[in-house]
Residue frames relative to the residue before (quaternion, step in Angstrom):
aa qw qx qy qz dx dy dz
X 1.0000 0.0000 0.0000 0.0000 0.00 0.00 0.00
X 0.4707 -0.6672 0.4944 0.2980 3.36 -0.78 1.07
X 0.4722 -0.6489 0.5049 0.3177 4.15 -1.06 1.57
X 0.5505 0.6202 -0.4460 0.3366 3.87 0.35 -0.35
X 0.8202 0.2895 -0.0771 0.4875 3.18 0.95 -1.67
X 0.5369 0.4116 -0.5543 0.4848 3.74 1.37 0.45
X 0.5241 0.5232 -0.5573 0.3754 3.79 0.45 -0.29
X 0.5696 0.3679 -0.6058 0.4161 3.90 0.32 -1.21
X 0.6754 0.5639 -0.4321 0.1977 3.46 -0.36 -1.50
X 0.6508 0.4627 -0.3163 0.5122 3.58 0.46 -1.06
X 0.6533 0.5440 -0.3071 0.4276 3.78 0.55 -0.88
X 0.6392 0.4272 -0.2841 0.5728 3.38 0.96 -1.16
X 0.8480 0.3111 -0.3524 0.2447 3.68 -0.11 -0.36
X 0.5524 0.5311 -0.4319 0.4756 3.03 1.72 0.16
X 0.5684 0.5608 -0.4864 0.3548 3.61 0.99 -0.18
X 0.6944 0.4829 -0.2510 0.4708 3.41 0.85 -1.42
X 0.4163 0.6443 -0.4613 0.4459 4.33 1.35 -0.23
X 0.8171 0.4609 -0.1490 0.3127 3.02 0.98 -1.82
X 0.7756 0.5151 -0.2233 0.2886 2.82 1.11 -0.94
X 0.4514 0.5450 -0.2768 0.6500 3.57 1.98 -0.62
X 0.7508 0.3615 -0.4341 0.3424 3.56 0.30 -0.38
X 0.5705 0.7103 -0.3537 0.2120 3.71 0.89 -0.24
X 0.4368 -0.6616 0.5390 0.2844 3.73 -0.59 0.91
X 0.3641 -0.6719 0.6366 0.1033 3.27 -1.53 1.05
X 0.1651 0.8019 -0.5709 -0.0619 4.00 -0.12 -0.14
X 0.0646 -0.7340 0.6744 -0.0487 3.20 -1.07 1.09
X 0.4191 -0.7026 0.5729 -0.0505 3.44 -0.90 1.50
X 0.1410 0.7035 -0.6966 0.0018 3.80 -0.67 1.65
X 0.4563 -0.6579 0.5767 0.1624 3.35 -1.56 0.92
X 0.5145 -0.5494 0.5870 0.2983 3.30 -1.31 1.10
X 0.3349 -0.6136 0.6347 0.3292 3.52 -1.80 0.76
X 0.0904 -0.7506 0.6472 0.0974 2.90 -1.62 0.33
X 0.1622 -0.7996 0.5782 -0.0013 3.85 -1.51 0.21
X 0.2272 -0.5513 0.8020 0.0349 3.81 -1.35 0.69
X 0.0629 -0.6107 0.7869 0.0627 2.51 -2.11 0.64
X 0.2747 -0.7329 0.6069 0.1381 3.22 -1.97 0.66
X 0.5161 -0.5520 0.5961 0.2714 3.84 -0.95 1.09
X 0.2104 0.6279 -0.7396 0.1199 4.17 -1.23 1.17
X 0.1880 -0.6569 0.7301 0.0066 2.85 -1.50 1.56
X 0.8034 -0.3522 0.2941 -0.3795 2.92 -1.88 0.23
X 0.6921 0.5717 -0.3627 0.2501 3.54 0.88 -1.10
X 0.3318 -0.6387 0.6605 0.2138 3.54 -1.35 0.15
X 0.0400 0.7003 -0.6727 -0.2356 3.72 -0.60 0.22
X 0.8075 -0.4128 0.3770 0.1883 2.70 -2.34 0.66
X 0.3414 0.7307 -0.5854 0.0829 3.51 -0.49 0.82
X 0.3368 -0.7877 0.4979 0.1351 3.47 -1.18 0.80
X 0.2638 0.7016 -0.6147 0.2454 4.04 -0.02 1.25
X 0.0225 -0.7224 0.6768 0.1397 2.62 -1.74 0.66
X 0.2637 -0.7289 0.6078 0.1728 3.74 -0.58 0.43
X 0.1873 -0.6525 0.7250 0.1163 3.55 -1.68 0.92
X 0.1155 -0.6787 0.7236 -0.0496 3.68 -1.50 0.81
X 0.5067 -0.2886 -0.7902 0.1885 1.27 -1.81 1.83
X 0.3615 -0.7610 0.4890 0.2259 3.70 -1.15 0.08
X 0.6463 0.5050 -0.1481 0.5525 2.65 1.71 0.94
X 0.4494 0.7409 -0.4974 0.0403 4.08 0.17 0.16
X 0.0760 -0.7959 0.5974 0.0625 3.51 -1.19 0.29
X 0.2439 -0.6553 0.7066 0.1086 3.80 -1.57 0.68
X 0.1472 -0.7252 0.6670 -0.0863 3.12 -1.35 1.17
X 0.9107 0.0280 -0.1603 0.3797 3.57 -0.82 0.84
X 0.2839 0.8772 -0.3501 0.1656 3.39 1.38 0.46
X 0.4559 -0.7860 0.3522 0.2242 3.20 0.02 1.46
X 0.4512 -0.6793 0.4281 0.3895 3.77 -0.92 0.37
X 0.7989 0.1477 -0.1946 0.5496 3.67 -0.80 0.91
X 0.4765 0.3273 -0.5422 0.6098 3.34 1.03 1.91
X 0.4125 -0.6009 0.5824 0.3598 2.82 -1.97 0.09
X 0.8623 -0.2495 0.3169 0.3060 3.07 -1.53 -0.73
X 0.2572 0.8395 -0.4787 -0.0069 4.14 -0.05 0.27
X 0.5573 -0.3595 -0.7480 -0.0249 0.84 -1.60 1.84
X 0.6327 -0.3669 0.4392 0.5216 3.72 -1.38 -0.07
X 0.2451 -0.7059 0.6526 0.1253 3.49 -1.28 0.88
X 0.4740 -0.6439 0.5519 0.2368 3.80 -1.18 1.27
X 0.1678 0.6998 -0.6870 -0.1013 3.88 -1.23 0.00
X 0.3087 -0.7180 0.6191 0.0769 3.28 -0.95 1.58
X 0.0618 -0.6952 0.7126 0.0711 3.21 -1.08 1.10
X 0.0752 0.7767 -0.6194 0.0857 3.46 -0.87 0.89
X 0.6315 -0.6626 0.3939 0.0836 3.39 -1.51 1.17
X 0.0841 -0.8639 0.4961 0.0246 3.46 0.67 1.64
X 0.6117 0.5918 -0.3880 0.3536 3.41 1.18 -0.62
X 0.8608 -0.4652 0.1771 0.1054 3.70 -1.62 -0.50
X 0.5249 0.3963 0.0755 0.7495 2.23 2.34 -1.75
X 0.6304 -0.5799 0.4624 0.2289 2.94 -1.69 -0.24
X 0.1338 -0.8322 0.5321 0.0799 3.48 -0.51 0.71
X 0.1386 -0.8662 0.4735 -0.0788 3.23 -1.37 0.70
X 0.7797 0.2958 -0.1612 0.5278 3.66 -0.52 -0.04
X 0.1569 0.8322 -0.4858 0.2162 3.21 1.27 0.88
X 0.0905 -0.8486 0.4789 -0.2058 3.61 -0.93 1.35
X 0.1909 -0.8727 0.4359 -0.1095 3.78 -0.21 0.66
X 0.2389 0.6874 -0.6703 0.1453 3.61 -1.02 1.15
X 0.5097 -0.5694 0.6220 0.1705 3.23 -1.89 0.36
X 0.6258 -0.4990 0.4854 0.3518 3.72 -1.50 0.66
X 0.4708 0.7183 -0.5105 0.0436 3.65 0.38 -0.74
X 0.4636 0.7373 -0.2971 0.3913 3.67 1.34 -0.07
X 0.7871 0.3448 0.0558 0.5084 2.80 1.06 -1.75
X 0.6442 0.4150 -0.3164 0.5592 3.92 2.04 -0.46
X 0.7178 0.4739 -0.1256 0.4944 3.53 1.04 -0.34
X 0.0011 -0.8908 0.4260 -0.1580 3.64 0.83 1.06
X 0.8423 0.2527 -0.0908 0.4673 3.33 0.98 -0.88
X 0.3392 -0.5849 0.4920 0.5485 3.88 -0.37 -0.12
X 0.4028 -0.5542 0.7207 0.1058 3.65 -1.40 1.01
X 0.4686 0.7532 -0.4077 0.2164 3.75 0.10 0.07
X 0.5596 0.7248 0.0729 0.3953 3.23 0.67 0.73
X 0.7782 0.3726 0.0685 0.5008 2.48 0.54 -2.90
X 0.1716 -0.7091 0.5888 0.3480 3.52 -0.92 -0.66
X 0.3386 0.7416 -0.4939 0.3024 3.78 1.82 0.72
X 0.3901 -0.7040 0.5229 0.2808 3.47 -0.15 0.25
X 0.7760 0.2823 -0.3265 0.4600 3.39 0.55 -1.25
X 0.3699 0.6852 -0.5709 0.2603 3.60 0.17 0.93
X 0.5182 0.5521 -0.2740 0.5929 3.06 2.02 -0.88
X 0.4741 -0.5562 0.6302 0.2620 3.33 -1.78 0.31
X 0.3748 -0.6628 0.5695 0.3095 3.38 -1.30 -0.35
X 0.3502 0.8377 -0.1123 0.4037 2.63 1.85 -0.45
X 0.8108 0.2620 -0.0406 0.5219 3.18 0.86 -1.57
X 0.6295 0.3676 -0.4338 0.5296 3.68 1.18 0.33
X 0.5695 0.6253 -0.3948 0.3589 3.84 0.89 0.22
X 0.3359 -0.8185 0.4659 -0.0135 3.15 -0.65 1.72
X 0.1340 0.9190 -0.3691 -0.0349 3.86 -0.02 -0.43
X 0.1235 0.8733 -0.4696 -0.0389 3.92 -0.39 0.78
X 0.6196 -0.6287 0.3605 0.3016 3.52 -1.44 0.83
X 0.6861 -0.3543 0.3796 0.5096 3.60 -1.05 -0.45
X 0.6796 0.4965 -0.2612 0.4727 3.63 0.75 -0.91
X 0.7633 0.3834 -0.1581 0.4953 3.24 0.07 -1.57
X 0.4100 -0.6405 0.6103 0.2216 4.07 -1.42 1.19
X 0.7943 0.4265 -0.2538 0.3502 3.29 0.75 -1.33
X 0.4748 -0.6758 0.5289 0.1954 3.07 -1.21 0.50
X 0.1026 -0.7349 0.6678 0.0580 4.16 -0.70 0.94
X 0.8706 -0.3078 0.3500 0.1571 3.00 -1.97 0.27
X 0.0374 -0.7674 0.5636 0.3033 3.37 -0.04 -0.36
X 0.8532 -0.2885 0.0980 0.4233 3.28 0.96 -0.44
X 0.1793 0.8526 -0.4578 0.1770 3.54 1.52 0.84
X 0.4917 -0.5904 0.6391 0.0352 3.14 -1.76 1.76
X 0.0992 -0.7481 0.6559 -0.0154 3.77 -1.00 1.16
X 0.0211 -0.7885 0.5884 0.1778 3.88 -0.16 0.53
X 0.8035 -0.3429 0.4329 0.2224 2.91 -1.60 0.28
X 0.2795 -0.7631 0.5615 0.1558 3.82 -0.67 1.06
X 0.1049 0.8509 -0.4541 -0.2424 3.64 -0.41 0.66
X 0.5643 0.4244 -0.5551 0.4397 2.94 0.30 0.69
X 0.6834 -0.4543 0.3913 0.4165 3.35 -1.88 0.21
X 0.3557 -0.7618 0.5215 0.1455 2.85 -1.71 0.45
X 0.1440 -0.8516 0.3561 0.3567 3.60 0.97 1.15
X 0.8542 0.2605 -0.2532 0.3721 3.08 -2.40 -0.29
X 0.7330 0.4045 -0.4972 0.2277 3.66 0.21 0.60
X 0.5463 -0.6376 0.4970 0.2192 3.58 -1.45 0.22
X 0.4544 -0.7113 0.5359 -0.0194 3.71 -1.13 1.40
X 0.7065 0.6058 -0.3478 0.1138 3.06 0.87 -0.61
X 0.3004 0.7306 -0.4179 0.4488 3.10 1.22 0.24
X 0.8207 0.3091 -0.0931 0.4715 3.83 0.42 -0.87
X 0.3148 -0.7014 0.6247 0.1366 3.70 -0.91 0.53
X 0.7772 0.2725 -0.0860 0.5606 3.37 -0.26 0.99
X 0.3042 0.7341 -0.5919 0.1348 4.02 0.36 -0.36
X 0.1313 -0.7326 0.6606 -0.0985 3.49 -0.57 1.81
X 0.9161 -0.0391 0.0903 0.3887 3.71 0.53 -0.73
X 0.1698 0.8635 -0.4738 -0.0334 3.87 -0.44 0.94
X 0.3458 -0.8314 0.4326 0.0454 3.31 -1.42 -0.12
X 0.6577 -0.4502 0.5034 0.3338 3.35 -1.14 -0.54
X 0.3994 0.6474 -0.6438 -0.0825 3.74 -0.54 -0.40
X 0.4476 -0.7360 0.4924 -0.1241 2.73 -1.11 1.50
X 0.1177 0.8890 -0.4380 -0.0627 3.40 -0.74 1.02
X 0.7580 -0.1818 -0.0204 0.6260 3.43 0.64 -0.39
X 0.7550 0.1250 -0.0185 0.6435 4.06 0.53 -0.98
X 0.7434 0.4238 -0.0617 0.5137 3.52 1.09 -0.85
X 0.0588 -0.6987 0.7103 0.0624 3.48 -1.97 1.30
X 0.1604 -0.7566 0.6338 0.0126 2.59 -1.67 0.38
X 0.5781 -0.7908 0.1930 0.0569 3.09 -0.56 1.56
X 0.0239 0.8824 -0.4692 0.0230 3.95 0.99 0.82
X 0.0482 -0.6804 0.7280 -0.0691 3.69 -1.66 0.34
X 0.2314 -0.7514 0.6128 0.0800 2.78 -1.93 1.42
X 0.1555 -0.7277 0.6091 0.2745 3.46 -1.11 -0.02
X 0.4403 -0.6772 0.4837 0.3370 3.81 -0.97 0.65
X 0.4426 -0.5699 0.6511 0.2356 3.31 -1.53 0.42
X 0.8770 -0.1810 0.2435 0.3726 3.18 -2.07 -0.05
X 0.7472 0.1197 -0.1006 0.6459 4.09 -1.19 0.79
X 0.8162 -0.4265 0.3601 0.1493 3.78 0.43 0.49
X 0.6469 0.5079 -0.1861 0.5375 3.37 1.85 -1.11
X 0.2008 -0.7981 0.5397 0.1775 3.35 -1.40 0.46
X 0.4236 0.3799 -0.5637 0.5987 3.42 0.57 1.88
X 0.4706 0.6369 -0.4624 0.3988 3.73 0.79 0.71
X 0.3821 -0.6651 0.4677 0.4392 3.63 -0.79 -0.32
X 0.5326 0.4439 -0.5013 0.5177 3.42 -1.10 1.29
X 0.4267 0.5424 -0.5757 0.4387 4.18 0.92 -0.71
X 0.0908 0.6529 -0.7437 -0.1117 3.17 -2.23 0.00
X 0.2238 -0.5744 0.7828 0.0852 3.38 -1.50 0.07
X 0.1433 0.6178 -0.7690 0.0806 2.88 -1.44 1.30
X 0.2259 -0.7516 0.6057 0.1311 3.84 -1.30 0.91
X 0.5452 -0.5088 0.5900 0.3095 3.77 -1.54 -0.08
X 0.0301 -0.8160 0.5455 0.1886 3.66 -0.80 0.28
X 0.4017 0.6512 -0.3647 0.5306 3.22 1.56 0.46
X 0.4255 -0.6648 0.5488 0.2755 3.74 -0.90 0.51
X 0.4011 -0.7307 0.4958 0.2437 3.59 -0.60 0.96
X 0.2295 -0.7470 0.6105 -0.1292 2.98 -1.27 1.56
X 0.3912 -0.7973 0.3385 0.3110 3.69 1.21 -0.09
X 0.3208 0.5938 -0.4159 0.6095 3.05 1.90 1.25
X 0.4504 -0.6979 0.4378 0.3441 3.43 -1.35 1.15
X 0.3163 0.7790 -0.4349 0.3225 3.44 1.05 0.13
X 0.7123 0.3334 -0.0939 0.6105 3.50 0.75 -1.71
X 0.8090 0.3407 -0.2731 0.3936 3.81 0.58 -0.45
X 0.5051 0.5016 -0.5639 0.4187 3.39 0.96 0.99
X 0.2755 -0.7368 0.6007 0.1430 3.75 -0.69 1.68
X 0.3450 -0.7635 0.5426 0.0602 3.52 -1.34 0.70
X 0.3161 -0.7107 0.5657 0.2738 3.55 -0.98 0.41
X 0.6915 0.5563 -0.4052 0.2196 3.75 0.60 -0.40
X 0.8080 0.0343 -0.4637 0.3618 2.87 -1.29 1.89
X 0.3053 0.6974 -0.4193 0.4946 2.78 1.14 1.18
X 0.2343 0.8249 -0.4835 0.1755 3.73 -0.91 1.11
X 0.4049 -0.7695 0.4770 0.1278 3.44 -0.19 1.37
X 0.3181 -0.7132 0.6215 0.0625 3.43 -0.35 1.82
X 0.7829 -0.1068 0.3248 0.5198 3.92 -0.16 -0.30
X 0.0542 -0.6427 0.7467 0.1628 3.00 -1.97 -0.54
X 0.0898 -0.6753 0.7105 0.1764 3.87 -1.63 -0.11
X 0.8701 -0.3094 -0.0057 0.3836 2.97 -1.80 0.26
X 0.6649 0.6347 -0.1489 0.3646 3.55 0.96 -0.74
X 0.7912 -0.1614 0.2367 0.5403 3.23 0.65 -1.80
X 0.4424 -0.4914 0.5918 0.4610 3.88 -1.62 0.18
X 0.6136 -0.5609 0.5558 0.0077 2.51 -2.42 0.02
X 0.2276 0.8593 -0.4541 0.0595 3.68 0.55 -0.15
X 0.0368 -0.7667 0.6340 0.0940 3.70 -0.83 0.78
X 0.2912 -0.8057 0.5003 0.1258 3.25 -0.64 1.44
X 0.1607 -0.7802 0.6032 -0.0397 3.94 0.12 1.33
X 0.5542 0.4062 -0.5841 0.4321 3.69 0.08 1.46
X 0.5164 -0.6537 0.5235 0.1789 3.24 -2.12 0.57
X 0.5781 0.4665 -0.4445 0.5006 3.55 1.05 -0.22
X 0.7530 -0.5253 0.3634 0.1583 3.17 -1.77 -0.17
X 0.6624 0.0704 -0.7345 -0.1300 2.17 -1.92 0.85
X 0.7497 0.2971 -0.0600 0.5883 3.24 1.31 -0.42
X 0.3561 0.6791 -0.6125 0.1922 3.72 0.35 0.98
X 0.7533 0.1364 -0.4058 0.4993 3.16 -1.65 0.93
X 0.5104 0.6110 -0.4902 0.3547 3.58 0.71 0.48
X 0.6556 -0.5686 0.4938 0.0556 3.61 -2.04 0.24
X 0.1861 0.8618 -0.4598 0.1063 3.60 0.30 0.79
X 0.0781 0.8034 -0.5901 -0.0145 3.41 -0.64 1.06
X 0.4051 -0.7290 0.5514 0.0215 3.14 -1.15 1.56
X 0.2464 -0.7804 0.5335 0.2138 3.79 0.01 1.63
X 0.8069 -0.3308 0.2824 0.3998 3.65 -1.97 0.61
X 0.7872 0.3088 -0.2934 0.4460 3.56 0.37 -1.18
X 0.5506 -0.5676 0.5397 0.2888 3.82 0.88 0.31
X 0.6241 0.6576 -0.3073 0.2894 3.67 1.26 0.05
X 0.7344 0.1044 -0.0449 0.6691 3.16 1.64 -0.07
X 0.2998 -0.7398 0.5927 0.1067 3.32 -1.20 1.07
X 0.4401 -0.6453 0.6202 0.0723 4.16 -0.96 1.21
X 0.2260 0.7376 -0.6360 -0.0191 3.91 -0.42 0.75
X 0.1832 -0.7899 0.5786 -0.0879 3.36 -0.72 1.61
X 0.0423 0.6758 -0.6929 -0.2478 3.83 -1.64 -0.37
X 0.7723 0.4360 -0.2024 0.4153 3.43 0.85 -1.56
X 0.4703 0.7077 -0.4161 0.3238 3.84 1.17 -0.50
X 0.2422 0.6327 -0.7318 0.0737 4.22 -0.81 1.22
X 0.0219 0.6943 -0.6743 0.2505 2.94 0.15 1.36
X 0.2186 0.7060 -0.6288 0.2415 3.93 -0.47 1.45
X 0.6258 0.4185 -0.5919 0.2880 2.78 -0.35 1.87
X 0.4798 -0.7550 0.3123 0.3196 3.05 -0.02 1.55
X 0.5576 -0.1074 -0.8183 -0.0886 1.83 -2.47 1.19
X 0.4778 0.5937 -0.5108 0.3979 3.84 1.64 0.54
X 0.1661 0.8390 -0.5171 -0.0326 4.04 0.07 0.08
X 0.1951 0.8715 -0.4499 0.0015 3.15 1.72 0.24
X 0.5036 0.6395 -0.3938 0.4269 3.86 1.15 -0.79
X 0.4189 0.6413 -0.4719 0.4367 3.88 1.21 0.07
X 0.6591 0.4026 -0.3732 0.5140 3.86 0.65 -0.75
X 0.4425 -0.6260 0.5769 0.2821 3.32 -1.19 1.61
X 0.6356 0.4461 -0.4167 0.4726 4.00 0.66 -0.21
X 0.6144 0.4504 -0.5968 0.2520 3.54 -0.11 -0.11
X 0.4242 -0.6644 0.6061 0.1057 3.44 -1.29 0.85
X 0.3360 -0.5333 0.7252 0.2773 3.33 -1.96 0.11
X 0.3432 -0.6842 0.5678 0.3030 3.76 -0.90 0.15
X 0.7305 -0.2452 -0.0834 0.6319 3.55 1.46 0.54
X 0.2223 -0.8065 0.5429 -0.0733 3.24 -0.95 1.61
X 0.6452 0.3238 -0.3626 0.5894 3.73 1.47 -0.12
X 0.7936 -0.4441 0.2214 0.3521 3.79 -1.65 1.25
X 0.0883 -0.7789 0.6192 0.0453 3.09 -0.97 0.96
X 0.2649 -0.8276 0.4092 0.2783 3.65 0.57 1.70
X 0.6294 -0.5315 0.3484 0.4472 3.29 -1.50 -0.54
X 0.6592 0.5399 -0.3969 0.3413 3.41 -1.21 0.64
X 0.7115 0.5697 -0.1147 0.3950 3.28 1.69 -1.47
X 0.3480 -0.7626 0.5430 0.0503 3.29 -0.86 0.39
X 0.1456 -0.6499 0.7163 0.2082 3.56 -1.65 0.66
X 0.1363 -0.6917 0.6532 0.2761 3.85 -1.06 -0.54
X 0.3221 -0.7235 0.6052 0.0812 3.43 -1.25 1.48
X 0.4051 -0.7411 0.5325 0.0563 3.41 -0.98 0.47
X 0.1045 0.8530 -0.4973 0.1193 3.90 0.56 0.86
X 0.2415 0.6694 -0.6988 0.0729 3.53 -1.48 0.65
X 0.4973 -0.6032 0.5597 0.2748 3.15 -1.61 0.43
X 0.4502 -0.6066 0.6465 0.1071 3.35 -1.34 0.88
X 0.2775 0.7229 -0.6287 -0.0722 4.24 -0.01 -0.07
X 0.5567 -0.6423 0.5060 0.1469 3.42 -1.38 1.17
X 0.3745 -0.5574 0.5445 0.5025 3.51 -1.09 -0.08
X 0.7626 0.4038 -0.2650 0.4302 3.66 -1.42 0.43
X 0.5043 0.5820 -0.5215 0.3673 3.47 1.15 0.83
X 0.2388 -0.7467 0.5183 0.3418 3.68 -0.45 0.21
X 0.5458 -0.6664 0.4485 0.2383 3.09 -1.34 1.45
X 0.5579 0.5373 -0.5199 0.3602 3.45 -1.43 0.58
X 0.8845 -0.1898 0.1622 0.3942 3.57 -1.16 0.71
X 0.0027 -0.7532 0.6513 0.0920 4.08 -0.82 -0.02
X 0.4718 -0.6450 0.4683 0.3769 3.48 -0.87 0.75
X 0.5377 -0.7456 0.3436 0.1920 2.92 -1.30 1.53
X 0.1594 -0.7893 0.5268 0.2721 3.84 -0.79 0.74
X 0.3102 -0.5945 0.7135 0.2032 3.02 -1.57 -0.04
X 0.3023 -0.6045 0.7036 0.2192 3.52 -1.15 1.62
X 0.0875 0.6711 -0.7105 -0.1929 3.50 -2.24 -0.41
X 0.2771 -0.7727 0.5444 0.1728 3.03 -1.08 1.11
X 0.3175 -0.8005 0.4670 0.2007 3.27 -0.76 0.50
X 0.2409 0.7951 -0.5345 -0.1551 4.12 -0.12 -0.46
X 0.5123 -0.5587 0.5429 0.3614 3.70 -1.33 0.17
């Protein structure tokens, strides 16, 4: 064999020895991790928020209600808990004059035909409805119930009245002690029967600078378990359930009947749903009412 071409040979098989014979090593790293401590803090904030922020009735016929009843969720955007949560309408402040009479509409509140109940409570109360004074007489009926009769009326609910009367208090005034309010629970029929107003369960919690107090404590209609405040001049009567207003000249929280529409914690996140409708009497003149504005209040 020719020495040139046995050297390649030997050369070649030690390359290819060398090269099959070589270890590959490949290297896996272990996993590892760290951790970092993250807190947190909410601060305290108290809010609550009502939805829609917005409701309205349109063509509501006199002596109907509202259709359908419209829901308003009030629900606890804030942090904490809230509570004693509580609710009125402007009608005080949209309804200055007695509208009797007129055929303006916006003399009326909206206010004062808005009705409204909680989860708990079926019945439905006032939010905050303005009675004026009747001036003229009211024939065939009977006073005797009252000492003093300075001023009566109408209260009015949807198809149906019902005949009410004040008596004044001390110096003449009816936020004084001695005022009363007595109502009819019979539907007036222009029979002295229906027009003899009554004091029983009826009971004058106080007064402040402004007006008495009166928690009506009956179950019939129109206005039991309800709130009546009778203003100084005895010229107008305040029918109320949800109103703790208590700061004077608003002390309305004076009627042992006024309610909270929820008085145990409403945590955050949670919700109640109110229930709202208008109530329109016969004898309202049609067209617009001045617009109210509910507020809820919570602690």
């Amino acid at each position: 064999m020719n020495k040139d071409l046995l050297i390649f040979i030997i050369l070649l098989v030690i390359s290819v020895t060398f090269i099959f014979s070589a270890t590959i090593t490949t290297t896996v790293l272990a996993a590892t991790n760290d951790t970092i401590t993250m807190d947190v803090n909410v601060s305290e904030t108290s809010k609550i928020t009502l939805l829609p922020t917005y409701l309205n009735w349109t063509q509501v016929a006199a002596g109907t209600t509202g259709t359908p009843v419209k829901n308003i969720t009030l629900k606890n955007t804030g942090s904490v808990n809230v509570s004693q949560i509580y609710a009125f309408v402007d009608t005080l402040t949209d309804e200055t004059t007695n509208p009797y009479g007129s055929s303006n509409s916006t003399l009326y509140a909206a206010g004062g035909v808005l009705v409204m109940r909680n989860e708990t409570d079926p019945r439905y109360y006032y939010l905050g409805r303005i009675e004026w004074n009747w001036t003229q007489d009211i024939p065939t009926h009977s006073w005797a119930n009252v000492n003093s009769p300075i001023a009566w009326g109408y209260l009015k609910n949807t198809t149906s009245d019902f005949v009410w009367v004040v008596g004044n208090g001390t110096g003449g005034l009816c936020n004084n002690t001695g005022a009363q309010f007595a109502i009819e629970d019979d539907v007036d029929t222009g029979l002295v029967e229906t027009r003899t107003p009554t004091t029983t369960g009826i009971a004058r919690n106080g007064g402040d600078s402004n007006w008495s107090f009166f928690s009506v404590n009956r179950t019939s209609p129109p206005i039991g378990y309800s709130c009546v405040a009778v203003y100084s001049d005895c010229g107008k009567i305040y029918v109320y359930n949800y109103d703790k207003r208590n700061s004077d000249p608003t002390t309305f929280s004076t009627c042992i009947n006024s309610n909270y529409l929820q008085q145990a914690n409403l945590t955050p996140g949670n919700t109640i749903i109110l229930k709202v409708d208008p109530w329109i009497p016969y004898g309202m003149p049609a067209g617009n009412l001045t617009t109210a504005t509910l507020t809820v209040v919570a602690t």
